[in-house]
VMD Tcl script that draws the C-alpha trace (Angstrom):
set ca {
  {16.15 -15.55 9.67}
  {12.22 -15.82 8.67}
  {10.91 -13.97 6.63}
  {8.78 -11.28 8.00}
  {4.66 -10.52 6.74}
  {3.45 -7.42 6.34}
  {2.25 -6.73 10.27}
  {5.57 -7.84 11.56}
  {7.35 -5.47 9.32}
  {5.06 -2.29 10.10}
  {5.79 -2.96 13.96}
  {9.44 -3.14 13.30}
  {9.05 0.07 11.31}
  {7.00 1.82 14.39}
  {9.49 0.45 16.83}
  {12.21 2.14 14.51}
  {10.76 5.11 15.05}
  {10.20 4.95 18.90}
  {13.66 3.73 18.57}
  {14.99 7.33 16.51}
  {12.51 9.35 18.71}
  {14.53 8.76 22.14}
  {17.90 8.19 21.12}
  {19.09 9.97 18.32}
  {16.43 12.88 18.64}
  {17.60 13.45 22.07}
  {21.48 13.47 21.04}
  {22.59 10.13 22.84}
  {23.42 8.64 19.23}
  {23.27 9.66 15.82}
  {23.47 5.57 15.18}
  {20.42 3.65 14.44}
  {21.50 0.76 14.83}
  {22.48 1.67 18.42}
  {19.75 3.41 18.81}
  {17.64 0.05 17.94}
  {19.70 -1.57 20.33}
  {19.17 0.83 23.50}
  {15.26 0.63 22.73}
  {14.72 -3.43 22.72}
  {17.33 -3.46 25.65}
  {15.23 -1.32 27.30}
  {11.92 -0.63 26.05}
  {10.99 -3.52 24.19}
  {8.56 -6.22 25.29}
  {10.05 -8.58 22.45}
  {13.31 -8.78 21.00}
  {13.71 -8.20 17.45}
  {16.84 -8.73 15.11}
  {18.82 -5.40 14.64}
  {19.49 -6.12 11.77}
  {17.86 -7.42 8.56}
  {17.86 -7.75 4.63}
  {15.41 -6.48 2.38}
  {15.23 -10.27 0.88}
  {13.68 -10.94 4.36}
  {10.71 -8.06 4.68}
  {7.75 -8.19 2.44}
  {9.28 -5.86 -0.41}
  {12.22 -7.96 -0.97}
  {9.20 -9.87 -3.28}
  {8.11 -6.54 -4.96}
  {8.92 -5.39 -8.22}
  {10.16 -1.65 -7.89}
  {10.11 1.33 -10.03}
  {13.48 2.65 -11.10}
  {14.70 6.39 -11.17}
  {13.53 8.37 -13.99}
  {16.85 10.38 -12.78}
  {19.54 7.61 -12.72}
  {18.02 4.35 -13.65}
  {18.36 2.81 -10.11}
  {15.97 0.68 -8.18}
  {13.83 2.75 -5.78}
  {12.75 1.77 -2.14}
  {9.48 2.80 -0.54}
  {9.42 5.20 2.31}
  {6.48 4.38 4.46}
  {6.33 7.53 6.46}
  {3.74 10.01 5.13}
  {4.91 13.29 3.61}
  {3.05 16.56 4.12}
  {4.00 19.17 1.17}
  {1.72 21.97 1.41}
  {-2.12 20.93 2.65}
  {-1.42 17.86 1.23}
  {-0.46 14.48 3.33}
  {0.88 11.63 0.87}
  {1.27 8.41 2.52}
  {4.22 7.18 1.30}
  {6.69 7.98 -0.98}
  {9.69 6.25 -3.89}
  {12.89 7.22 -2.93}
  {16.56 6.74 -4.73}
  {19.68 7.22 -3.08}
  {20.18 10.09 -6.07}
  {17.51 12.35 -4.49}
  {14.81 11.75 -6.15}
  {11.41 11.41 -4.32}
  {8.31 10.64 -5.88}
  {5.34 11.36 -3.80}
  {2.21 8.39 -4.03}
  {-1.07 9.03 -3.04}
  {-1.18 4.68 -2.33}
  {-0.04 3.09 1.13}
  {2.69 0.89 1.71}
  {0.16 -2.25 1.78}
  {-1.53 -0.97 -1.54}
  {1.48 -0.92 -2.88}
  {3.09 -4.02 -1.45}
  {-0.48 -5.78 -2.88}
  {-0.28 -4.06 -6.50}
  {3.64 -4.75 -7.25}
  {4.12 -8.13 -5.48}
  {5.41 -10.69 -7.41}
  {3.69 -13.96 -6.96}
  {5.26 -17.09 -5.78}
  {5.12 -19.66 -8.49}
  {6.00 -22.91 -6.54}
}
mol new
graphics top color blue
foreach p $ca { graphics top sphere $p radius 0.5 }
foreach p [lrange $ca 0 end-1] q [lrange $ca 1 end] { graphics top cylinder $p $q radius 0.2 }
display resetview
């Protein structure tokens, strides 16, 4: 599987949501992955993988925060998150519940944490 830049993982990310949107919004599924499915079958001008690892999106070469809660590793939630009058575009989540909001984007803060190749 390549490895996918930062462009190619955005699109997947809006496709996600196109993906969430019609099929699990509307009640067909409350599966994702089917979901994903049912949108490239028919939606989709290109076909994309359903499924992928982190190793192979641009933040499996970021160093992440951990959880001031629990210690774990965090992942980044690139949807923005209105609290209040206030829009934060993205946010560290851990699978404890913990969110912290971040006033950076996902490409600010794939840019500040990534961890240089040294080959």
């Amino acid at each position: 599987m390549k490895k996918l830049n930062l462009d190619e993982f955005q699109k997947r990310i809006n496709e996600t949501v196109k993906a969430r949107k019609i099929f699990v919004k509307s009640g067909i599924t409350n599966n994702i992955t089917v979901a994903f499915q049912l949108y490239q079958d028919i939606f989709a001008e290109e076909q994309m993988q359903i499924m992928i690892s982190g190793i192979n999106t641009p933040f499996g070469n970021i160093e992440r925060p951990t959880c001031d809660e629990c210690g774990e590793e965090m992942r980044l939630d690139p949807r923005p998150k209105k609290i209040g009058d206030k829009i934060y575009p993205s946010t560290w989540v851990c699978k404890c519940g913990m969110e912290e909001y971040t006033e950076k984007t996902v490409e600010q803060w794939y840019k500040e944490l990534r961890i240089e190749d040294k080959g």
